[in-house]
N, C-alpha and C positions, 0 to 999 in steps of 0.2 A: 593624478586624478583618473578616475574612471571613466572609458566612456561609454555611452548609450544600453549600449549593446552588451556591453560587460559586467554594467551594474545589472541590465536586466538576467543575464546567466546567473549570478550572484542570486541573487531573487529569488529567480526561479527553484535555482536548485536548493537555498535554506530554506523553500515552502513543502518541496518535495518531501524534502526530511522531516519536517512536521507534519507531513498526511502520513509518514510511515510511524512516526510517533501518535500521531493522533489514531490511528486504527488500534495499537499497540491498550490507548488506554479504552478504547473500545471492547478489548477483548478480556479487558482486566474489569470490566465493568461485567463481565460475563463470567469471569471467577467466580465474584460473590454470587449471580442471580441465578447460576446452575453449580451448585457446588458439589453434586456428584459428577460432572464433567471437567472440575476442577484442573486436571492433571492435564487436562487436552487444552483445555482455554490459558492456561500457564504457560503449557508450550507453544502457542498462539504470540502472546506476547511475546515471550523470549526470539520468536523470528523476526519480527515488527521490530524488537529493539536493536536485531543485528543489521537488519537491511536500512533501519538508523542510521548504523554504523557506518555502514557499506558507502550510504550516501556522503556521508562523514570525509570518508576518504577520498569519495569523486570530487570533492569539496575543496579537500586538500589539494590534488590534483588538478582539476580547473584553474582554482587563483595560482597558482605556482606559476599559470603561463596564460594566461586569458586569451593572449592574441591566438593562440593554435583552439579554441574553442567557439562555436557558432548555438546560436539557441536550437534547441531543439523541438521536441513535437508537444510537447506543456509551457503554452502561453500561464502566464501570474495569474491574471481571471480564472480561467480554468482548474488553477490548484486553488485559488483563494477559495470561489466557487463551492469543491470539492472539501477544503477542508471547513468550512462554513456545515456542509452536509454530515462531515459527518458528527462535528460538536454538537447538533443539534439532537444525531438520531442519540448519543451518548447520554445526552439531557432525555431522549424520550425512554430509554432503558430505565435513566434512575430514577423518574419519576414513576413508571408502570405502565408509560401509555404503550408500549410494544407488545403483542405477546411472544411465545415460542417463533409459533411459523414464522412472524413476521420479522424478528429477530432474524433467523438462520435466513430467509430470502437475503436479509439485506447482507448478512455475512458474505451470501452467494455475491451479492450484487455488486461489492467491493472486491474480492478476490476475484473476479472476474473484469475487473476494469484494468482497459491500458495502464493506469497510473500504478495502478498495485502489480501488475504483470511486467511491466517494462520501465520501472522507474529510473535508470541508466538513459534514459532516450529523451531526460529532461535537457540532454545537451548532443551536440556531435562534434566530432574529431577524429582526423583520419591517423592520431597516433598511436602509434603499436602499445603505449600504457594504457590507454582507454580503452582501445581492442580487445587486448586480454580481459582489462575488469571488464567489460560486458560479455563477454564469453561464459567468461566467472559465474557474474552474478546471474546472467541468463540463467544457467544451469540452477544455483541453487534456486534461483524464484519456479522452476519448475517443480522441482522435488515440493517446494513450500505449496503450491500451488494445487497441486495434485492430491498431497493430502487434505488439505483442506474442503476441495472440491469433494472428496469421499467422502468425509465425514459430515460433511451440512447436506451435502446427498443422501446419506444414508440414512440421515435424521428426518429429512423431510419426507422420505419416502412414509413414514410412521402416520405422519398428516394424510398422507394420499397422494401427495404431490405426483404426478407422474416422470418417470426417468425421463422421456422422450418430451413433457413441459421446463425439467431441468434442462433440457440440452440448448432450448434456443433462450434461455434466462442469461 
């Protein structure tokens, strides 16, 4: 049997994985509603479903040995919370209540959150397995991260938005 603390790891980290899925169908919701950006929102998803994956295997990883793992910086609340937020804004995409700007804000608003930047950091352990994967996935969530930040930048600049209003969003 599980205890406390373990079931809560558990938890934590299958909700993680369904904020990274749940963004994924966010951005596939954004296929249809910009389908000249098509090729960028595709590839959007396709990162969402590997950092899916990614948690997949910290997943794997964790139960293999629970005792050598400790909760990390994402209480349940906080992702339940979070993925509650974003189901809803997916509900306001399909419905129409969003428009452009307010779309790419929220884009912004997600790829700039600890959860999307640091999703590794739902747990800690000081084993050289975990080490590496957050080294790992550190690295790719930057390259993901960077692109994305340009390109809803670059889109928002269109609105007016100003680069130095981007910077503290």
């Amino acid at each position: 049997m599980l205890q406390k603390d373990q079931r809560k790891i558990v938890d934590e980290l299958y909700h993680i994985q369904n904020c990274e899925l749940a963004l994924a169908s966010l951005y596939q919701e954004l296929t249809q509603k910009f389908p000249t950006e098509r090729f960028f929102w595709e590839e959007a998803v396709a990162d969402e479903i590997n950092h899916a994956r990614k948690m997949g295997q910290l997943i794997a990883m964790a139960t293999s040995n629970l005792r050598r793992y400790t909760p990390g910086r994402f209480k349940l609340e906080l992702l339940k919370t979070y993925l509650e937020r974003l189901y809803s804004h997916i509900l306001m995409i399909q419905n129409g209540q969003m428009n452009r700007k307010e779309i790419l804000l929220t884009v912004l608003d997600y790829e700039k959150s600890d959860i999307e930047t640091n999703p590794y950091e739902v747990v800690k352990s000081y084993e050289d397995d975990y080490t590496n994967f957050a080294f790992a996935f550190e690295d790719d969530m930057k390259v993901h991260s960077a692109k994305m930040l340009l390109y809803v930048k670059e889109k928002l600049a269109t609105y007016g938005v100003e680069a130095e209003k981007l910077a503290r969003t």
